[in-house]
N, C-alpha and C positions, 0 to 999 in steps of 0.2 A: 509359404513362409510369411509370416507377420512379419509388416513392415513397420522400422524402428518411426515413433514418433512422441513429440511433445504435445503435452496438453496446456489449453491455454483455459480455465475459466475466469470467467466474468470480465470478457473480450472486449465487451461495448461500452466499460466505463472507461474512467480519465488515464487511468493506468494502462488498464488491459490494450484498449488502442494503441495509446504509443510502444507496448513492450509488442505487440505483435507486431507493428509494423519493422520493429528494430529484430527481431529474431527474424521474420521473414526476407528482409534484406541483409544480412549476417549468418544464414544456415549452413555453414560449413562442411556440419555435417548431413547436409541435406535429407533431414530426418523431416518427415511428413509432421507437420501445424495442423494440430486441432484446434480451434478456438470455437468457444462454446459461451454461452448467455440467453437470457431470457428474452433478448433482442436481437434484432439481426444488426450487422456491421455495416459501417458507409461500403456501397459497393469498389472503392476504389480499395479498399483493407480488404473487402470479403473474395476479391478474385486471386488474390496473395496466399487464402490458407483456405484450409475447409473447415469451413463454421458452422456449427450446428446452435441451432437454434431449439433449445431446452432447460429441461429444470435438472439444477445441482443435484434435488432430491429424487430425480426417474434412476431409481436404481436399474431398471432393464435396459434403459438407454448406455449407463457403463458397462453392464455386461454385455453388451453389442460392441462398444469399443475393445472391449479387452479381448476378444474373440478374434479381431479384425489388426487389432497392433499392437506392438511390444509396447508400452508404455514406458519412455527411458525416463523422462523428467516433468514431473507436474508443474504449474504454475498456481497458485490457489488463490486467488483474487477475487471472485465471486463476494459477497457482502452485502450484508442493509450496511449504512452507512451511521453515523454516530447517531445526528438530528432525527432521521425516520425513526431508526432502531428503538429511540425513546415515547414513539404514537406505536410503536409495533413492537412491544418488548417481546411478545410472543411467537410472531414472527422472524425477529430478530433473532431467536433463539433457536428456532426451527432452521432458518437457514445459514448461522453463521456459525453455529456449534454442530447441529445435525449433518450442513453439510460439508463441514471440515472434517467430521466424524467418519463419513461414510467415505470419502477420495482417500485419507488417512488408511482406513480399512483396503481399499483397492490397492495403495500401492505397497502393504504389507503383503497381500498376497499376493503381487507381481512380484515384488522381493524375494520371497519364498519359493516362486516358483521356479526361477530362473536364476537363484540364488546368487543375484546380482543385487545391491540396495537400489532403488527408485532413487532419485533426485527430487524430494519434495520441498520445491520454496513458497513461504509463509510470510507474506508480508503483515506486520502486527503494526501497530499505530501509538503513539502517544497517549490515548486513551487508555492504552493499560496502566499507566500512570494514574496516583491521586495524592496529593500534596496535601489533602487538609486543611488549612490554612493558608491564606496569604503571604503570613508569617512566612511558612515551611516554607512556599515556594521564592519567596525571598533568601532564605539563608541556604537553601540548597538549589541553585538552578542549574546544574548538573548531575542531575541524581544517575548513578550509576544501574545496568537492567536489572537488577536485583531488589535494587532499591522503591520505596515507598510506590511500592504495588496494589495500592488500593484505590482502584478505578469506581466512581460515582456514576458509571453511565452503563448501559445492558450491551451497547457497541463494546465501551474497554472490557467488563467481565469476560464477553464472549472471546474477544481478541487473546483475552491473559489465558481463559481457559485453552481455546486452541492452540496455542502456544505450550501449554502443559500435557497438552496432550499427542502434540508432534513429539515431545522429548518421550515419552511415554510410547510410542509404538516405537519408534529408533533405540531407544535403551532398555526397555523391559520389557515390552512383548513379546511373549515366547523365549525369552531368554532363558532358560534352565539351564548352562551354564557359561562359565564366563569364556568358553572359547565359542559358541553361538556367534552367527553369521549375523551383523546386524538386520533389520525387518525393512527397516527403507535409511535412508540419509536424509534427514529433519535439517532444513538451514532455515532462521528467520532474522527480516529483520523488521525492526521499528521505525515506522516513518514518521518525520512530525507531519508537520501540515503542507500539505503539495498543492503547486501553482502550475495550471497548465495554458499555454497562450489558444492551443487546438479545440479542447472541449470547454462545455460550459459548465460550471460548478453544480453538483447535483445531490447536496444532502448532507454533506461534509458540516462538521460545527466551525472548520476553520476556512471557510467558503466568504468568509468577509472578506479577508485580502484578495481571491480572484474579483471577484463581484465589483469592487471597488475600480478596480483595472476595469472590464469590462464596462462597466457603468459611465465611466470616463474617454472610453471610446466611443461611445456612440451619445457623448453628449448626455448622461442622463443624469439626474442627481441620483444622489445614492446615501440613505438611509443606514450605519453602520450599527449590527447589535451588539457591538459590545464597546465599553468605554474605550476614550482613549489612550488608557495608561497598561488593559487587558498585552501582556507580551507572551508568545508561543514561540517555538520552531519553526523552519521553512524551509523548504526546498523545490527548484526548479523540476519538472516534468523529466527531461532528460535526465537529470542525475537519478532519479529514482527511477527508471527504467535500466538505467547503468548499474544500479546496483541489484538489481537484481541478477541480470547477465552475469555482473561480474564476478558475487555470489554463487553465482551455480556452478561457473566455472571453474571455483578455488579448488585445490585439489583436498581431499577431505584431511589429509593428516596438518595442514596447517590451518585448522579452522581450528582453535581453542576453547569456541565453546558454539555453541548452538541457536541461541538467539543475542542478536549484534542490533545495540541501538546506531541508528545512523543520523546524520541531519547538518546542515550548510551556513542557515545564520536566524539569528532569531530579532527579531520586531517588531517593537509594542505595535497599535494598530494606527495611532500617531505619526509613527515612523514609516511606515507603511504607506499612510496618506502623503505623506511629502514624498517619497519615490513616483508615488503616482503621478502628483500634482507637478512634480520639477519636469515631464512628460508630457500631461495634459496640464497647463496651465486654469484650461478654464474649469479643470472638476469641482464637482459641487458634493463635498463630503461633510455631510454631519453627522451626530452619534446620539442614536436612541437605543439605548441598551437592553435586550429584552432579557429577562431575568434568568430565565431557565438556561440561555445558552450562555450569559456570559459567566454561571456559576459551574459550568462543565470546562470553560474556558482558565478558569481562575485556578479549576483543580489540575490541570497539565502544567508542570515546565516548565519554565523559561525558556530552557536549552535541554538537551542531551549529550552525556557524557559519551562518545562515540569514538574513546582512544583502543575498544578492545578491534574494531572492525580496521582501524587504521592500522595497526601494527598487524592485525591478523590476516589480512586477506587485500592490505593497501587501499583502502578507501578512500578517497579525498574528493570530493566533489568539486566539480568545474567552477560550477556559479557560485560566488556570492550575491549577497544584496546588490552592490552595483551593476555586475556583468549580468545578474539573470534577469534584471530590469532594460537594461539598454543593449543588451546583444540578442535577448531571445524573445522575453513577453513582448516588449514593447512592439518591436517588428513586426510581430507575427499576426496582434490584437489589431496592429491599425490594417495590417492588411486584410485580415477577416472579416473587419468593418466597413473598409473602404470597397469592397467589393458589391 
């Protein structure tokens, strides 16, 4: 008999780390942990679950898996990240559309087979967002997930595509009629830009505000690319690993809709330096804006309109600005430093 388990891709980035170590110290249902990437894990996470070490795209390697376990719930984290995604648009497109394409396709047919939906969550990014204009993002900075979906980056397309394409095997694949068993259970949400005290910032376009923390810790000056007035979303490491949890866990008749933007508090990069700086006195923060990212920067957001995840499923994030500064990064950064 197949044993029940989760899948974790893309294990070894800022997310995937922290959401494994939170599911493997939380498995209630003590359902077998896959986590899977193109890297191996620090071995203190990699003795917690069993990690394979592979590509999203070895289709033979998930049909080993499926053969081997029930697949209850997917995590789908795997990605090029915004800034790569833009030197590798073609690779960006091979792996974050091809291979949402192909896990999408597995848990349709675990769905079907055991005529139970898959639990597949899809964390989507603020990149799906394009404001256009300065203007726009000024008079709308809560644009609702519906809203001014025209993303400038090959990261946002991919994210809004796979986003359209989760709702697309959950509602209409195979459907012929409307009493059809749904094919899996599609939950996404959208993150703004996530700050981790544990990992080091790896490719993200909103990677100046860790950077700046980190750079401050070990004494260094730090070069900022985008102006000081550039403002985004934000959220602490923990809360975006909570909400995925907490997301999976919702039970599906009170989820209202299917992709839920989420996010904690937003801060131009100004704003951002003074949290630093009221911590690290002596940082040395200045602002050379490099063009290309601060005009991917300019097309996201201010904020996110995040009242459908609060009413629907209770969202509310721990940290703000002040507590995810002084309760969580700061601590944790000097302690990684000072070691």
């Amino acid at each position: 008999m197949r044993r029940k388990a989760i899948l974790i891709t893309g294990a070894a980035g800022e997310v995937g780390q922290a959401l494994v170590e939170r599911l493997a110290e939380n498995n209630a249902d003590d359902a077998h942990i896959i986590s899977m990437d193109l890297n191996p894990l620090p071995p203190t996470l990699a003795m917690k679950v069993h990690h394979i070490v592979g590509d999203i795209l070895d289709q033979t390697l998930f049909e080993r898996l499926v053969s081997e376990y029930d697949i209850t719930h997917i995590y789908h984290l795997a990605a090029l990240l915004s800034t790569r995604a833009e030197y590798s648009p073609m690779l960006a497109h091979k792996v974050n559309v091809g291979g949402t394409m192909q896990l999408l396709q597995l848990a349709a047919d675990q769905s079907e087979w055991k005529r139970k939906p898959v639990v597949f969550v899809f964390p989507s990014s603020v990149a799906a967002f394009g404001m256009g204009t300065l203007e726009n993002k000024a008079q709308n900075p809560r644009p609702q997930e519906w809203e001014w979906n025209n993303p400038i980056t090959m990261y946002g397309c991919n994210k809004l595509y796979g986003e359209t394409l989760g709702v697309y095997y959950a509602n209409h694949y195979k459907q012929l009629a409307e009493d059809e068993p749904a094919m899996l259970d599609f939950r996404c949400v959208r993150f703004p830009g996530l700050i981790s005290a544990f990992t080091v910032p790896s490719g993200g376009t909103s990677d100046y505000g860790p950077e700046m923390l980190h750079a401050a810790a070990q004494n260094k000056a730090y070069d900022c690319f985008v102006r000081e007035s550039a403002a985004i979303p934000f959220m602490a490491m923990p809360d975006a690993v909570e909400s995925l949890v907490q997301i999976a866990a919702t039970p599906r008749e009170n989820l209202k809709h299917q992709i839920y933007n989420i996010t904690a508090f937003s801060l131009t990069a100004e704003e951002f330096a003074a949290h630093v700086q009221k911590h690290f006195p002596n940082a040395q923060i200045s602002y050379k804006p490099d063009i290309n990212r601060q005009r991917i920067i300019d097309s996201w957001p201010i904020d996110m309109n995040d009242d459908a995840a609060r009413r629907d499923w209770g969202w509310n994030p721990k940290y703000d600005a002040e507590k995810a500064f002084s309760e969580y990064l700061v601590p944790n950064i000097r302690k990684r430093y000072e070691k």
